[in-house]
C-alpha positions, 0 to 999 in steps of 0.5 A, spaced: 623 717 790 621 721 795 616 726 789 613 719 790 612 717 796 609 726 797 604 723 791 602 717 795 601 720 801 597 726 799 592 722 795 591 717 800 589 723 806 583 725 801 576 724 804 572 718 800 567 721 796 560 718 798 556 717 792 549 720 792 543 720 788 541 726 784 534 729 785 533 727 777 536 720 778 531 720 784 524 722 781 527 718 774 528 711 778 521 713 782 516 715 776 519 709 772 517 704 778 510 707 779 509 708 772 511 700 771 506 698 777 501 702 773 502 699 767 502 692 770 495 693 773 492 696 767 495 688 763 492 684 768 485 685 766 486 686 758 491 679 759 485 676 764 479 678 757 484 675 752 484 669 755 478 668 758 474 664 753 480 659 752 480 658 760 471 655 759 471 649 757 468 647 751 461 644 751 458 639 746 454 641 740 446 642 741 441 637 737 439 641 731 434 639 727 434 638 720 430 634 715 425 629 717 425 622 717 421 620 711 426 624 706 432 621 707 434 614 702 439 610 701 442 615 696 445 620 700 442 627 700 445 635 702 441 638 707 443 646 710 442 648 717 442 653 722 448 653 728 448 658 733 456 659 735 460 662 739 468 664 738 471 667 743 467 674 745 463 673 738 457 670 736 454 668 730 449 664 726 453 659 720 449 655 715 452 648 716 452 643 710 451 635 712 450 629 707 445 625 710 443 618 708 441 610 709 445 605 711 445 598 709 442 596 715 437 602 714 441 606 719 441 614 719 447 617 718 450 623 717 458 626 713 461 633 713 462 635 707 468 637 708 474 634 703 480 631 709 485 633 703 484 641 703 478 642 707 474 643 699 466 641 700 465 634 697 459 633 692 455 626 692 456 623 684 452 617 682 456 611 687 461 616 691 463 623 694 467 626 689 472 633 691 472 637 685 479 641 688 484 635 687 480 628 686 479 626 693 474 619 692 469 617 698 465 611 699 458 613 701 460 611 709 465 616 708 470 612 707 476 615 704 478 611 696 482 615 693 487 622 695 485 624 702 488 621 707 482 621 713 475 619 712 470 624 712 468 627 719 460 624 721 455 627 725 453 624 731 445 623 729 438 622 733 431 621 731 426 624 735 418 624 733 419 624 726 425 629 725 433 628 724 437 631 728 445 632 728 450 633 734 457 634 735 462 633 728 466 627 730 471 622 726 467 617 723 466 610 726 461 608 720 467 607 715 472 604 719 466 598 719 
């Protein structure tokens, strides 16, 4: 007992050891922090480009000019045109289709080719649009038959000194008459 207790005495009347920081673990914790800082700085401007052309608002399509008014009929007709786009940082000028037609009042309109079923191009044959991928059927306001299950998207249209031009892509209000 008394082994012990000389034990218990002699640790107990030892000195604390302070814990202290190394040169290595000194340098080590500061050119990580300085090099986490660096490296934050140097995000925010690549994070801020990234995603800057989502944060602009999105503006409406401007009128394009297309065919003139004394073409169009009651039969629907595949006119091709220029758009000027931009995507982001990218700008690029596409060739657009639209299907521009008459209708019983005698009103101009315009469809997007584009099948709702898979996104094919649609082709006009005799008394409806027809899409060659899956079947999918149209009435010649664009009014969805058969397959597809939205009508096709329309263009906004206005008639200016003789011409047709086309707007913003919409969904279409003809069929839904």
């Amino acid at each position: 007992m008394s082994e012990n207790s000389k034990d218990s005495k002699s640790h107990s009347k030892q000195p604390v050891v302070k814990r202290e920081m190394s040169r290595r673990q000194f340098l080590s914790y500061t050119l990580g922090g300085t090099g986490g800082f660096l490296a934050a700085g140097l995000m925010v401007p690549m994070v801020r480009f990234a995603v800057d052309p989502v944060l602009q608002p999105k503006k409406n399509a401007d009128w394009v000019k297309v065919v003139e008014e004394s073409k169009v009929t009651d039969v629907p007709q595949s006119f091709k045109f220029s758009v000027h786009q931009v995507d982001g940082w990218y700008e690029s000028d596409p060739e657009l289709e639209a299907w521009i037609s008459k209708d019983k009042a005698g009103n101009i309109f315009a469809l997007n080719p584009t099948c709702k079923h898979l996104g094919c191009t649609v082709n006009w044959e005799k008394t409806e649009y027809h899409c060659p991928c899956h079947g999918a059927r149209y009435t010649k306001e664009g009014k969805n038959l058969v397959v597809a299950p939205l009508p096709l998207d329309e263009y906004s249209v206005k008639i200016d000194k003789g011409f047709v031009y086309v707007g913003q892509l919409h969904a279409n209000e003809t069929s839904k008459k």
